[in-house]
N, C-alpha and C positions, 0 to 999 in steps of 0.2 A: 714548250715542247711541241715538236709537229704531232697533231692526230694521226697524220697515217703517213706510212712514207711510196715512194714511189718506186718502180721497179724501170729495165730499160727501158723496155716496152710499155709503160704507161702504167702498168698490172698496181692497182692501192692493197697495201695494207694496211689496217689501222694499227696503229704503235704500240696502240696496249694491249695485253690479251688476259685474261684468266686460263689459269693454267689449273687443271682439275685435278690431277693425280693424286691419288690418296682419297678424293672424295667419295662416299659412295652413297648410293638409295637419296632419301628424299636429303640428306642433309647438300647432295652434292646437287639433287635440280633446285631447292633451293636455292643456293650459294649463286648458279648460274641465273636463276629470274632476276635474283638482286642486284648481280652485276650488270645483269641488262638494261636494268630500269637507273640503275648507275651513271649509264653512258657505255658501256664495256662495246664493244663491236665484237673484238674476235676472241671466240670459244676455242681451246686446246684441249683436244682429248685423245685417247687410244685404245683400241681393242686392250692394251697390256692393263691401261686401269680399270678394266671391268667398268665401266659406264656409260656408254654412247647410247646405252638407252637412256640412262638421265637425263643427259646431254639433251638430245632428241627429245624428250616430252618438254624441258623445259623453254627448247628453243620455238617452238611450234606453235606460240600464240605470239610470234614475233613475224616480222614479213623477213623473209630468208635472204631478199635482195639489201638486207640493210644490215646481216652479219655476215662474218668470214670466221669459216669455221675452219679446222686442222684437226686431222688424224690422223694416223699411225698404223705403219704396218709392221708387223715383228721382225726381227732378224732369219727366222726362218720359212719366212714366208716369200722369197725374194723370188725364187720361177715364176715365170709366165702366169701359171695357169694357178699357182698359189696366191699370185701377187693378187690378182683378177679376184680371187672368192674371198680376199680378204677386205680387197673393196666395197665390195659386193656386198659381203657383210657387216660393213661397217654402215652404209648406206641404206640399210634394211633397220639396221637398231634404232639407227639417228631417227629415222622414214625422214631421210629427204630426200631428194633429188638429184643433190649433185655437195660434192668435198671442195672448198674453195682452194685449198693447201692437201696434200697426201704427201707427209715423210715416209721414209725409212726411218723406224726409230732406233736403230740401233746395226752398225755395220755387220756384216757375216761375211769374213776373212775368205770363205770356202768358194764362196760365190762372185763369181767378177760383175763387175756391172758395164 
């Protein structure tokens, strides 16, 4: 199996990811230091699981240039100025710097893209 794959532009992701949903409090930054120390590269989380503060503490004794992390913005947070403070706050819980991956986690019919 490839480690990461390639995108057109050159963009890596690593192939495998931990996907957190469901996890929560220390069982879930747990779960993530283990993966890490695993080999795991990329962390999947979302404002909808209630954890990117986990996320974020247990990512933080890790150098940041060596994960690729993924979050999630709700369905109803798709405006401008929604999309932006859900960023914003996602990057606040995590305290990093920067989202390597930002989905939409879920489509909203109402709103065109």
């Amino acid at each position: 199996m490839k480690s990461e794959l390639k995108s057109i532009d050159s963009c890596s992701v690593p192939a495998l990811g931990l996907g957190t949903w469901k996890l929560r409090g220390k069982e879930c930054e747990e779960t993530v230091r283990k993966a890490i120390d695993l080999g795991y590269r990329h962390i999947d989380t979302a404002i909808f699981y209630d954890n990117e503060e986990e996320v974020g503490k247990a990512i933080k004794d890790h150098s940041r240039e060596e994960l690729f992390v993924t979050t999630k913005v709700w369905k109803d947070k798709l405006h401008y100025e929604d999309f932006k403070r859900s960023a914003e706050g996602s990057l606040k819980r995590m305290d990093t710097d920067y989202i390597d991956l930002l989905l939409i986690h879920w489509p909203n019919p109402e709103i065109p893209l």
